[in-house]
BAFI-3210 file (N, C-alpha, C; in Angstrom, 3 decimals, decimal comma, padded with zeros to 6 digits):
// residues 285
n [1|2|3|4|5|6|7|8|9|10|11|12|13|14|15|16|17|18|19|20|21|22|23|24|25|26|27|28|29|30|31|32|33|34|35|36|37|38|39|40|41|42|43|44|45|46|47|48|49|50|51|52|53|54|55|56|57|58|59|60|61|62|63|64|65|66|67|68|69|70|71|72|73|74|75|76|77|78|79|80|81|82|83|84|85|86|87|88|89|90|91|92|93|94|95|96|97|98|99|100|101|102|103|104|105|106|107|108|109|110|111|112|113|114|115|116|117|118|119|120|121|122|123|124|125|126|127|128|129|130|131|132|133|134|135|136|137|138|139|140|141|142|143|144|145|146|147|148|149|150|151|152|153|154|155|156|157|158|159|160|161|162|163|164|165|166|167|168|169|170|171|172|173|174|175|176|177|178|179|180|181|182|183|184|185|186|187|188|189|190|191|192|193|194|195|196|197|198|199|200|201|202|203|204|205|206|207|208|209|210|211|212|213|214|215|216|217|218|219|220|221|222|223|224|225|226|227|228|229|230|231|232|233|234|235|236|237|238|239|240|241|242|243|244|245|246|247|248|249|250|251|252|253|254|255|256|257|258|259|260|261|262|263|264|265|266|267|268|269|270|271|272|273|274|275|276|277|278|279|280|281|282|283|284|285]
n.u [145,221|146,891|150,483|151,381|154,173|156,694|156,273|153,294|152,652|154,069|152,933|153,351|155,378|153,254|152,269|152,198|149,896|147,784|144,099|141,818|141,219|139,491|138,175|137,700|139,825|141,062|141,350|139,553|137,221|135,301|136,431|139,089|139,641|139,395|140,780|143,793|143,501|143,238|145,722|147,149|147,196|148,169|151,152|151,743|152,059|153,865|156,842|155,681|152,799|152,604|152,820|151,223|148,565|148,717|148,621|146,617|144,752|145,787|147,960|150,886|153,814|156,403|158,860|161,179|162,850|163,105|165,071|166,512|164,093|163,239|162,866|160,706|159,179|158,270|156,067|154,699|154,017|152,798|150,371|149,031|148,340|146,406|144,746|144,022|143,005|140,857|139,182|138,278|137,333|135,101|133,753|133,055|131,424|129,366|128,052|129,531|131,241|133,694|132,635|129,907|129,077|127,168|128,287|130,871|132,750|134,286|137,475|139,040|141,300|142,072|144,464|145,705|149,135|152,360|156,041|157,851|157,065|156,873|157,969|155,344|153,241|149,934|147,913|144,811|142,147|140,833|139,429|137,009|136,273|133,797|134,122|130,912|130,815|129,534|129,226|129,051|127,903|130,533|130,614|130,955|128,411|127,848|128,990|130,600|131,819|133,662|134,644|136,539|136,586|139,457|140,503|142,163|144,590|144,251|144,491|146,253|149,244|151,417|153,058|151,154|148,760|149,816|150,427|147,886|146,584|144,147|142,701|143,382|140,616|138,767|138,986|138,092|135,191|134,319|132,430|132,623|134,206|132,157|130,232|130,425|130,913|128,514|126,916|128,026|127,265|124,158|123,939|124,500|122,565|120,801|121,317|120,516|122,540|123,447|121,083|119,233|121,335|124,493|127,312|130,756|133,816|136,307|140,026|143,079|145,321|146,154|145,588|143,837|141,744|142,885|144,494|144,058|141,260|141,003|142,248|141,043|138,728|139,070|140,114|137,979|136,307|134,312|132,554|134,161|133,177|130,834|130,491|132,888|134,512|135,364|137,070|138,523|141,386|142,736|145,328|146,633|144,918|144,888|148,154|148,021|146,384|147,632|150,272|152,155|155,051|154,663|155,783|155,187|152,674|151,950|148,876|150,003|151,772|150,457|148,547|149,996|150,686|148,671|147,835|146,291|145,647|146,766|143,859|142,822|143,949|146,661|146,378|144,716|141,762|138,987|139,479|141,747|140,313|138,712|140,613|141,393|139,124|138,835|140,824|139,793|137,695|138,911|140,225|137,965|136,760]
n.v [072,664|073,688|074,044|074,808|075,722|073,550|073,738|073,528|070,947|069,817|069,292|069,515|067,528|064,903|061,579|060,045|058,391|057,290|058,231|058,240|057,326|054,812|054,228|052,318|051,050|053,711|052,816|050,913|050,836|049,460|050,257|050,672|048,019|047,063|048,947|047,402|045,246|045,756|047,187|044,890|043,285|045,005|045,123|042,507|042,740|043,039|045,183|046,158|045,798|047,025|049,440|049,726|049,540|051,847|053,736|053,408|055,024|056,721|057,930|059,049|057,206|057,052|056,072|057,077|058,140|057,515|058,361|055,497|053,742|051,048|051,749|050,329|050,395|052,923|053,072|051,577|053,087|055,099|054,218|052,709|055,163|056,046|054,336|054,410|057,214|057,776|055,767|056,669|058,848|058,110|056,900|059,237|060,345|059,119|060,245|059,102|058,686|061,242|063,040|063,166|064,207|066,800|068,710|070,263|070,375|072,395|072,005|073,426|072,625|074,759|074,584|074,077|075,501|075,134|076,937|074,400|072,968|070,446|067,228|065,321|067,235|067,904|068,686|070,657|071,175|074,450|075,878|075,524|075,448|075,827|075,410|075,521|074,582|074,716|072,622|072,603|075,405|075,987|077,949|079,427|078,810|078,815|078,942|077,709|078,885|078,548|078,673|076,909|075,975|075,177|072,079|070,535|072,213|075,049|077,708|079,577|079,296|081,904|081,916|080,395|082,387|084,340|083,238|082,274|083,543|083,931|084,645|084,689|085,450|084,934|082,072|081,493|082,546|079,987|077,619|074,482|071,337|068,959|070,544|072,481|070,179|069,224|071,278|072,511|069,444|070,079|072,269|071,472|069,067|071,168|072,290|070,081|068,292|065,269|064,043|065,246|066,373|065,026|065,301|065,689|065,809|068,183|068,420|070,523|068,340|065,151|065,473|067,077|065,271|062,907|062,794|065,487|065,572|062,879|062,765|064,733|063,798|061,456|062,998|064,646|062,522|061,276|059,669|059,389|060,957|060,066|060,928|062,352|060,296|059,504|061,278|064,143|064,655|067,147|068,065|065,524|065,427|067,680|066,746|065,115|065,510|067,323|066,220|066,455|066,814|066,180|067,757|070,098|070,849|072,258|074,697|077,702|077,723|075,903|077,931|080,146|078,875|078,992|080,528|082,565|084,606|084,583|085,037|087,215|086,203|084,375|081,023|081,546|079,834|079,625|081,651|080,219|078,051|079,121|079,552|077,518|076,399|077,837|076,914|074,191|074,861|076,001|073,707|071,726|073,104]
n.w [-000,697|-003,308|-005,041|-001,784|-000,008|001,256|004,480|004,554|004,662|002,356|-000,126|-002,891|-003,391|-003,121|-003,781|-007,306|-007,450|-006,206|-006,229|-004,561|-001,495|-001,294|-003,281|-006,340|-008,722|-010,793|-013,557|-013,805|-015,247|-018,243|-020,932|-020,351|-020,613|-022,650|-024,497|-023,583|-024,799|-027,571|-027,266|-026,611|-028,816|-030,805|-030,025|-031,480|-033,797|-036,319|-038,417|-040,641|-040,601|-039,349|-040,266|-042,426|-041,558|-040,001|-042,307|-043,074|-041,166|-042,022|-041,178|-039,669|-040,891|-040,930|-039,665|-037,489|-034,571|-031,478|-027,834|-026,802|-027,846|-030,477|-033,910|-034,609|-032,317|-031,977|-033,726|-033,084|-030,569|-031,569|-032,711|-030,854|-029,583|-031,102|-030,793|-028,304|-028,117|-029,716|-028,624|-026,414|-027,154|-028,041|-025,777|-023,885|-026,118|-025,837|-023,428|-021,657|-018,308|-017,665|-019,158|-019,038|-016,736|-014,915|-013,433|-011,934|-008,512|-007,137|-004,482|-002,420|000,314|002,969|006,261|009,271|010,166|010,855|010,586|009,079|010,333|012,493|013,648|013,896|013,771|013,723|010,929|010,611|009,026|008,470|006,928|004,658|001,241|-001,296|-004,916|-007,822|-010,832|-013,574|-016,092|-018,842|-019,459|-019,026|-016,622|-013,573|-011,225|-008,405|-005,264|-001,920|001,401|004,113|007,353|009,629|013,248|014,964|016,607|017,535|017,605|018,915|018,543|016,514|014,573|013,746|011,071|009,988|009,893|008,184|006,066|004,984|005,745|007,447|010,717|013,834|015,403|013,341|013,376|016,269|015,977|014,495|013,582|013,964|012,709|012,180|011,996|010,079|007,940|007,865|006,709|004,330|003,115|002,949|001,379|-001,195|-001,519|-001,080|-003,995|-005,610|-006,324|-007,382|-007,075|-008,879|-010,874|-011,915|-010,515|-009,854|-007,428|-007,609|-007,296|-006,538|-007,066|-004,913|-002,406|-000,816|-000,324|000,132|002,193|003,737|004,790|005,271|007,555|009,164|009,341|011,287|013,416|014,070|014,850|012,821|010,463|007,280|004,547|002,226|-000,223|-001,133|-001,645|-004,213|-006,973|-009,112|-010,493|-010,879|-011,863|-012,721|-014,809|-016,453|-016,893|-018,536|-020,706|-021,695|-022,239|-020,327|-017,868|-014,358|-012,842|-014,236|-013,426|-011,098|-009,902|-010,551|-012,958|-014,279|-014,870|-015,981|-018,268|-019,789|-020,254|-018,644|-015,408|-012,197|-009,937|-007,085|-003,827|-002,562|-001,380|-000,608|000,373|-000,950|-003,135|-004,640|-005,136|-007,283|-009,351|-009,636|-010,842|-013,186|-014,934|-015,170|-016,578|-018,848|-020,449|-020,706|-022,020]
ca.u [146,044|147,812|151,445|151,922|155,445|156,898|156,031|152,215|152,638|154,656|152,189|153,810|155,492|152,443|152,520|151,465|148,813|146,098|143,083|141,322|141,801|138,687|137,629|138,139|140,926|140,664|140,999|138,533|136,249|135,546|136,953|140,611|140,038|139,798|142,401|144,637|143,156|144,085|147,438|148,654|147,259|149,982|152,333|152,512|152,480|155,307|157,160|155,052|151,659|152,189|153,239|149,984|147,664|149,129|148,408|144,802|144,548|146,087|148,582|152,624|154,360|158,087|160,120|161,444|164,097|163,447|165,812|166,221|163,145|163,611|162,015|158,590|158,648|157,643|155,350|153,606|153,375|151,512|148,911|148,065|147,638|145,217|143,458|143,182|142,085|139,279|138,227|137,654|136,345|133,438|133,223|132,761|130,036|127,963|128,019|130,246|132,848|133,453|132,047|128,584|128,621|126,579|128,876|132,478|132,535|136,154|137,389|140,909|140,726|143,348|144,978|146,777|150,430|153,267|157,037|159,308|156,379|157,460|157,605|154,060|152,076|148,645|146,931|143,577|140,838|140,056|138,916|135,990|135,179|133,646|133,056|130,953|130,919|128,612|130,593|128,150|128,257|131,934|130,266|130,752|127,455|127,832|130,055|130,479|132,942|132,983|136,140|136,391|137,186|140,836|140,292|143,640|145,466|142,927|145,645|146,969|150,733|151,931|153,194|149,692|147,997|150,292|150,056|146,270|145,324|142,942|142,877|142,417|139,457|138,169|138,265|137,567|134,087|134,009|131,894|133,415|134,387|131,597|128,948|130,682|130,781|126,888|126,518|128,009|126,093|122,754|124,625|124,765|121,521|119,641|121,397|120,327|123,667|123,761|119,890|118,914|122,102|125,657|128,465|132,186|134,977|137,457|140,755|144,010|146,411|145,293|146,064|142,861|140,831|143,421|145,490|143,594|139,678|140,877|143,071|139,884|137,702|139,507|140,331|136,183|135,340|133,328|132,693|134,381|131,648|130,761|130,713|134,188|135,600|135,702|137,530|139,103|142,945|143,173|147,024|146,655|143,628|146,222|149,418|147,502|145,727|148,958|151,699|153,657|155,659|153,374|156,594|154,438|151,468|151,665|148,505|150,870|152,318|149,010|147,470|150,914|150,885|147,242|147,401|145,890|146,266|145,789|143,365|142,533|144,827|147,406|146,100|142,800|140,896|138,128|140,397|142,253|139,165|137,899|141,432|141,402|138,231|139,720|142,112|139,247|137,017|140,065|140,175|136,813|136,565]
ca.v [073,861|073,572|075,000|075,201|075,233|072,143|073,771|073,050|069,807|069,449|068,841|069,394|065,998|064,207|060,361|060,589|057,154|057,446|059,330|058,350|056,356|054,471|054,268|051,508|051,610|054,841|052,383|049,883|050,995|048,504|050,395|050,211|046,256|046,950|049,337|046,714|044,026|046,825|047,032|043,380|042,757|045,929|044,251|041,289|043,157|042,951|046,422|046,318|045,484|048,442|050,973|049,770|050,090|053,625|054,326|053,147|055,839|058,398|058,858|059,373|056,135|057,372|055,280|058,176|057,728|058,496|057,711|054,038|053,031|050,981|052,179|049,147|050,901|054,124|053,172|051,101|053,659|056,343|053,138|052,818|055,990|056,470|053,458|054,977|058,562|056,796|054,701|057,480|060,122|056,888|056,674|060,355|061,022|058,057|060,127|058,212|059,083|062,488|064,168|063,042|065,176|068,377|069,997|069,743|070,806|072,380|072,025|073,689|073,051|075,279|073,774|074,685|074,643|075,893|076,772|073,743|071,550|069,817|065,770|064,913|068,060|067,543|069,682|070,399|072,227|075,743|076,835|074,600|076,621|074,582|076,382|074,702|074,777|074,373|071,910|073,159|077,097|076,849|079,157|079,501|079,615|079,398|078,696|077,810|078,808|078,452|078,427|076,089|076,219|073,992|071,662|070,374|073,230|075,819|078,875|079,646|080,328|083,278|081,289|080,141|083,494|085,178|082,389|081,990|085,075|083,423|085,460|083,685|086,047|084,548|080,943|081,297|082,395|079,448|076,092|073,293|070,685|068,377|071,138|072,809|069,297|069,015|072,676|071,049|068,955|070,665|073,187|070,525|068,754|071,973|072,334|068,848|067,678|063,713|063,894|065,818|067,084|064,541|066,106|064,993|066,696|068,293|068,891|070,137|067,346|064,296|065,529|067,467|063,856|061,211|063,298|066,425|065,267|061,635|063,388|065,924|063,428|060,593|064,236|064,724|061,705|061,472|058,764|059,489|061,326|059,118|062,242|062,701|059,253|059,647|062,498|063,977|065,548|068,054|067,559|064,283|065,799|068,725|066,567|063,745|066,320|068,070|065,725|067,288|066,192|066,406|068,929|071,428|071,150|073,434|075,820|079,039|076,880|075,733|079,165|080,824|077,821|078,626|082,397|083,145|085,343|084,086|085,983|087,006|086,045|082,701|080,696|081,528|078,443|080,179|082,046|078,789|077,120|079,703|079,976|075,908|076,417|078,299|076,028|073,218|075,295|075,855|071,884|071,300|073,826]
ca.w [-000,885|-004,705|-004,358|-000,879|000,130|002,322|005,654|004,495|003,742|000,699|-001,263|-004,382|-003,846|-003,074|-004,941|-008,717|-007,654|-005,493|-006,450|-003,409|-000,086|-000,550|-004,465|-007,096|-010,030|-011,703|-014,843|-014,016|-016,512|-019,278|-021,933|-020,544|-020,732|-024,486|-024,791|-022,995|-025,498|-028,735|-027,445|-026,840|-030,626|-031,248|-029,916|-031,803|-035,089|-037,147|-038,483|-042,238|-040,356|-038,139|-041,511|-043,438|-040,674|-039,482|-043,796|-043,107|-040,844|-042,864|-039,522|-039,992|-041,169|-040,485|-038,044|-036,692|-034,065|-030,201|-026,901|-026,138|-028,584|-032,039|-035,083|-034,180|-031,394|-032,393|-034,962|-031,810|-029,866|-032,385|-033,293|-029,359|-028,522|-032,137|-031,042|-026,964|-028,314|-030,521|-027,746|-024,927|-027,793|-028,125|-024,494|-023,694|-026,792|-025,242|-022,016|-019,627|-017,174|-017,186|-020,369|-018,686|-015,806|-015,325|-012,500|-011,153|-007,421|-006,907|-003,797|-001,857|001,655|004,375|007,090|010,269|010,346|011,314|009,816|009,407|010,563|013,742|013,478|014,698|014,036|013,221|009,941|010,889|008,310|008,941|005,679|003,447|-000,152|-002,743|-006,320|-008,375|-012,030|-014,770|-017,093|-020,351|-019,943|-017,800|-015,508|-012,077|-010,617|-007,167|-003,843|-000,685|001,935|005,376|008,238|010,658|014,245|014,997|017,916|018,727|017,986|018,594|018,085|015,189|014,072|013,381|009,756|009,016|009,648|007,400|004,597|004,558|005,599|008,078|011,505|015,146|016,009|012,076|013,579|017,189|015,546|013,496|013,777|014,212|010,889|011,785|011,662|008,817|006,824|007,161|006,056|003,138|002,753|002,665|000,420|-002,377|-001,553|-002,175|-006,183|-006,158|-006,681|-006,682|-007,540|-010,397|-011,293|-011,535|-010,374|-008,986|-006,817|-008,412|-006,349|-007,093|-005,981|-004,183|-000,984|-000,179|000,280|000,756|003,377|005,137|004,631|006,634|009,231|009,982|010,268|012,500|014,644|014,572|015,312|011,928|009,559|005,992|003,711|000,850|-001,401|-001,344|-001,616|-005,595|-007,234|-010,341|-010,117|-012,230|-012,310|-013,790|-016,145|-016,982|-017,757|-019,179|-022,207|-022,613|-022,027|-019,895|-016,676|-013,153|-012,316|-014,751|-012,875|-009,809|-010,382|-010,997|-014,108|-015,051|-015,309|-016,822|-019,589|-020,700|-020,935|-017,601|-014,409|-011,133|-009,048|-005,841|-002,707|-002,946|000,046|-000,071|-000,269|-001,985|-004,479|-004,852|-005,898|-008,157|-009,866|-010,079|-012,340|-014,185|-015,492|-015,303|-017,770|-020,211|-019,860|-020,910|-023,550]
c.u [147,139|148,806|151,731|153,502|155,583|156,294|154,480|151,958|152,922|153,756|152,516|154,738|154,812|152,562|151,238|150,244|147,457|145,635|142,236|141,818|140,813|137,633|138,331|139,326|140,464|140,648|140,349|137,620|136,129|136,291|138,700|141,259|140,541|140,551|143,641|144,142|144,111|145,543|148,479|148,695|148,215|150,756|153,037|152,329|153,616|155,392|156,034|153,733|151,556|152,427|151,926|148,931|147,606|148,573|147,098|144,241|144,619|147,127|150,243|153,051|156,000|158,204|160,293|162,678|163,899|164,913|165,500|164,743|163,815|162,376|160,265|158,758|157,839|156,818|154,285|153,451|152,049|150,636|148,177|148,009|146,316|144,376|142,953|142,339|140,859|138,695|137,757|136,866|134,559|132,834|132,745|131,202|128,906|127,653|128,205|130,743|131,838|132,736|130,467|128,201|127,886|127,538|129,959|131,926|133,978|136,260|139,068|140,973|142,227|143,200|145,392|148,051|151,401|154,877|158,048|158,315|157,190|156,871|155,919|152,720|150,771|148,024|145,240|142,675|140,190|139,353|138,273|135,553|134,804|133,037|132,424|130,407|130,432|129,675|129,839|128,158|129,361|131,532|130,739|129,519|126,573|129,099|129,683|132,059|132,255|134,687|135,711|137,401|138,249|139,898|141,396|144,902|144,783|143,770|146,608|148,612|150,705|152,452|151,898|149,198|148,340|150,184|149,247|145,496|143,815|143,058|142,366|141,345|138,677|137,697|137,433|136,099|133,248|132,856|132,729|133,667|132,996|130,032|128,843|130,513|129,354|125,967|126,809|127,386|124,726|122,802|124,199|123,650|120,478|119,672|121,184|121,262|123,424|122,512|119,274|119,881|123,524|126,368|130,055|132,661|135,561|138,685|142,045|145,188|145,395|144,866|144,966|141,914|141,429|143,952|144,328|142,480|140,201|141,133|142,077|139,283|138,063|139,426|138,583|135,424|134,218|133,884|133,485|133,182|131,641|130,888|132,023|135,277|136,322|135,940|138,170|140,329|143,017|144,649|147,275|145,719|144,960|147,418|149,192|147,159|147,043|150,363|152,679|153,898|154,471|154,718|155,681|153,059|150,636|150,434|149,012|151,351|151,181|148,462|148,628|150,532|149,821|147,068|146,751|146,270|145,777|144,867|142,552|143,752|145,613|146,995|145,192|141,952|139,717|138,365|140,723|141,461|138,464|139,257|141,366|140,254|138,030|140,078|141,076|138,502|137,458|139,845|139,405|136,636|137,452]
c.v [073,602|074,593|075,447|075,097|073,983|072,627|073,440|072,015|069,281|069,201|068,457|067,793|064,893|063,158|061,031|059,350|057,246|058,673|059,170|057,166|055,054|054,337|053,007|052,137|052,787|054,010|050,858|049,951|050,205|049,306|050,746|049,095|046,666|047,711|048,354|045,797|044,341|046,378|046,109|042,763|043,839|045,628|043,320|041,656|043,182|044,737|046,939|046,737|046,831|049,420|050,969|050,068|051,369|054,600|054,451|054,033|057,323|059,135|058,407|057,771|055,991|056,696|056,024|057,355|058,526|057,069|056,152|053,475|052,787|051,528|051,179|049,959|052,162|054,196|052,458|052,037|054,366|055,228|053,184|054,221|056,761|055,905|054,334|056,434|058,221|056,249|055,468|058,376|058,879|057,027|057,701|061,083|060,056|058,772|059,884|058,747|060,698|063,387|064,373|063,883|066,707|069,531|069,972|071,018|071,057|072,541|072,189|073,752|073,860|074,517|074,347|073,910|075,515|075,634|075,401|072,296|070,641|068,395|065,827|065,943|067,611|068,496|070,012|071,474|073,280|076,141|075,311|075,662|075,503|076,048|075,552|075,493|074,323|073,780|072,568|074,328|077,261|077,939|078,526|079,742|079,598|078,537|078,893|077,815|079,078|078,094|078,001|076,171|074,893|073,133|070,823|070,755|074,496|077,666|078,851|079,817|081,431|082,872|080,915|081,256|084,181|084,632|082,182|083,275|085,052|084,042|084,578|084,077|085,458|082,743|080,374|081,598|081,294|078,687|075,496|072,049|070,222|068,892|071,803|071,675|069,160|070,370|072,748|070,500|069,413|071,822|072,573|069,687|070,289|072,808|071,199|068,479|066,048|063,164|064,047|066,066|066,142|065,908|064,737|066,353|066,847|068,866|069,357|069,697|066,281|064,646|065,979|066,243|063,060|061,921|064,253|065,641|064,070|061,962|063,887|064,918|062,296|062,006|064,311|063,806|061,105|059,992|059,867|059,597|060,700|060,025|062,293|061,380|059,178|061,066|062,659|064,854|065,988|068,000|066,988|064,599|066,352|067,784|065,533|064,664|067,001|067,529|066,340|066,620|066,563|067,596|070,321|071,442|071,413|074,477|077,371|078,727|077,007|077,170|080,188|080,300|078,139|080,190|083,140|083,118|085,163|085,083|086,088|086,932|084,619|082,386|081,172|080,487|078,978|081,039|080,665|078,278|077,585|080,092|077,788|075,689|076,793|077,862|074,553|073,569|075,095|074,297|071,615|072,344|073,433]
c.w [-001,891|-004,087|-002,794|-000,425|001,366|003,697|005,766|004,297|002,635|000,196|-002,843|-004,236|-003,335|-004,811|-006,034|-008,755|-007,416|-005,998|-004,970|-002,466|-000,269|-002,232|-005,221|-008,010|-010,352|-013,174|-014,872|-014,695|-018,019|-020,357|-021,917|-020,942|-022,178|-025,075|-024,373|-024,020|-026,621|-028,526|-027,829|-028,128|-031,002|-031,361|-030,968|-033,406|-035,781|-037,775|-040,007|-042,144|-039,721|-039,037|-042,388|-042,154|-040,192|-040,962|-043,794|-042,701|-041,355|-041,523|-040,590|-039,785|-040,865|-039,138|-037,430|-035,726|-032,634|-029,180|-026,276|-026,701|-030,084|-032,650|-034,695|-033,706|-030,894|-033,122|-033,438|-030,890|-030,473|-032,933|-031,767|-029,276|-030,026|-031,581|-029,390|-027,024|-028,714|-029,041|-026,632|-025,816|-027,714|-026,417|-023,763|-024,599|-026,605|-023,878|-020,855|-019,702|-017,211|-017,876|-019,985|-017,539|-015,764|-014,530|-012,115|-009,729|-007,454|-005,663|-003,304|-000,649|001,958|005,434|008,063|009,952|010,713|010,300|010,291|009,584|011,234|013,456|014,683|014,512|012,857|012,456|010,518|009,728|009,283|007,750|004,296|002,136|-000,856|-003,692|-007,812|-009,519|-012,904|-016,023|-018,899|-020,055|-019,181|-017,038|-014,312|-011,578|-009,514|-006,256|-002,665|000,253|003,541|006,258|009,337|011,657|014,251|016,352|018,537|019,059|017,707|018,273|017,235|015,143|013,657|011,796|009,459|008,977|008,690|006,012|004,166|004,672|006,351|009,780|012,640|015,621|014,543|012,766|014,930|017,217|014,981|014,069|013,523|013,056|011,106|011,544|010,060|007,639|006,556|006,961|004,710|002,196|001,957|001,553|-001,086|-002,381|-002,175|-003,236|-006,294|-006,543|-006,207|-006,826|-008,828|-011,087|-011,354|-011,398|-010,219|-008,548|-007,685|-007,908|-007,338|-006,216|-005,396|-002,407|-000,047|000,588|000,668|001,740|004,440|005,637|005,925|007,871|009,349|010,182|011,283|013,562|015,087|014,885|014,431|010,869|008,166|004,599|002,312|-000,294|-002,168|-001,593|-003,359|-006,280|-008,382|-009,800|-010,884|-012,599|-012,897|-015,175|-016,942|-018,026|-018,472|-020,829|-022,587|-022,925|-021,496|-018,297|-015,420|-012,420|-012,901|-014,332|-012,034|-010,704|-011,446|-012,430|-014,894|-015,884|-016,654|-018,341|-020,244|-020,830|-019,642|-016,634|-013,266|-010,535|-007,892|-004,694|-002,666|-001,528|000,603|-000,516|-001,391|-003,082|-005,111|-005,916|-007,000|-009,493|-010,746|-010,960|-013,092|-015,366|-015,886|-016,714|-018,872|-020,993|-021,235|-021,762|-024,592]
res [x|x|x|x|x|x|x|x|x|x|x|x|x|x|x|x|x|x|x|x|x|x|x|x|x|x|x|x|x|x|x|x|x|x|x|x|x|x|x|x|x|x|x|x|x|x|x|x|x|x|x|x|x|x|x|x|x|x|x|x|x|x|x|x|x|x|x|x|x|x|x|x|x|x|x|x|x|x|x|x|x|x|x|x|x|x|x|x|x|x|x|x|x|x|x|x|x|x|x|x|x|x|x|x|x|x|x|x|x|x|x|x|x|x|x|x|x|x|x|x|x|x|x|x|x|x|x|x|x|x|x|x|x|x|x|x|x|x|x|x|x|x|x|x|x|x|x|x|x|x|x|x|x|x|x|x|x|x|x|x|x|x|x|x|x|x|x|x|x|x|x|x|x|x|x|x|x|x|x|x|x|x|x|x|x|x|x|x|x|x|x|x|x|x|x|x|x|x|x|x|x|x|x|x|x|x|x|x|x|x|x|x|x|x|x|x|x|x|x|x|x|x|x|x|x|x|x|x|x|x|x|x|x|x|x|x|x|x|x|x|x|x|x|x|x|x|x|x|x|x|x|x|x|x|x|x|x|x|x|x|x|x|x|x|x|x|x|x|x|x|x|x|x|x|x|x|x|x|x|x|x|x|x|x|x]
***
């Protein structure tokens, strides 16, 4: 749930580290080694070595003058980040990481909660959407949603109903997470996801997998679905391509900053998710 206010779990100041609970480095990939190789030869450049090499490129040779950096220091930065753009544009038109995928799965779960959030209360998943997204025609072209019954606080607040928009006669219908997770499942087995088709998650914030996803399933009794242990943050995608602070990268921001209008209901997981690919498409176009 991107943007929720503190009584949902702050989210918005969820740490800027973890991508998952349960995944390697996000920059264990050989070609950070050799960006980390690039650099420390940067380093030991002298100010002349770093003005003819920046010429080689045909890139800006001016010293320039930022806060608390000398003149090297600015000329070393704009050489690393020529040599790290080069080195992911190579690593992307060979097909790795992410440029290789056929699908992003977006995913916004809802929660129970209440105002003020009482020391100890437990979140639980009522609301699973996934929308997944054709990374080559940015389509949307299909989803799944599904609301799940609570089980250790099986009655809602009067603050969650009104914030999600999720009704206690909506979940006392529901199924239960661990039927809903292997509905799921079979959801994404039959687009062949993970077979014929790569994909990844795509959340916004970490919080959906490292925080709710574990709490639901210690509460269910459920192993931790291998699916979900690896993920992309669009937050970090976002302020990483644009440079901008992880303060500008609440959804509502996101969508303002790029020309578009959210739509649908705030705190609808399945809006949510279809607003978060949105912003993923933009991305990737």
């Amino acid at each position: 749930p991107q943007g929720k206010p503190q009584p949902c779990g702050n989210k918005e100041q969820e740490g800027a580290g973890e991508e998952s609970a349960a995944r390697p480095g996000a920059f264990s990939d050989p070609v950070y080694k050799e960006i980390a190789v690039t650099n420390g030869c940067i380093n030991r450049m002298s100010r002349d070595e770093l003005r003819r090499k920046l010429a080689e490129f045909k890139l800006d040779t001016r010293q320039g003058r930022a806060y608390h950096k000398t003149p090297r220091d600015v000329l070393k930065k704009r050489l690393k980040n020529h040599y790290k753009k080069q080195k992911l544009v190579q690593k992307e038109a060979a097909g790795d990481g992410g440029g290789g995928l056929d699908y992003l799965c977006v995913v916004d779960f809802e929660a129970t909660c209440e105002e003020g959030n009482p020391p100890g209360f437990v979140h639980e998943i009522i609301e699973f959407p996934v929308v997944l997204l054709n990374t080559r025609t940015l389509q949307i072209e299909d989803s799944f949603q599904q609301y799940v019954k609570p089980e250790i606080n099986p009655k809602l607040s009067a603050f969650c109903v009104g914030l999600t928009g999720i009704t206690q006669e909506v979940v006392d219908k529901a199924e239960p997470f661990p039927q809903v997770l292997q509905n799921v499942v079979d959801w994404m087995r039959a687009r062949e996801l993970g077979t014929k088709y790569s994909y990844c998650l795509l959340t916004d914030g970490s919080w959906d997998m490292s925080k709710f996803l574990n709490i639901q399933c210690r509460i269910s009794r459920i192993k931790y679905p291998s699916f979900a242990k690896r993920w992309i943050n669009i937050r970090k995608s976002y302020g990483n391509f644009y440079k901008v602070p992880r303060s500008h990268t609440k959804l509502t921001m996101m969508l303002e900053q790029l020309g578009l209008r959210y739509a649908g209901r705030p705190h609808s997981g399945l809006d949510d998710a279809r607003n978060i690919a949105g912003v993923a498409a933009r991305l990737l176009r």
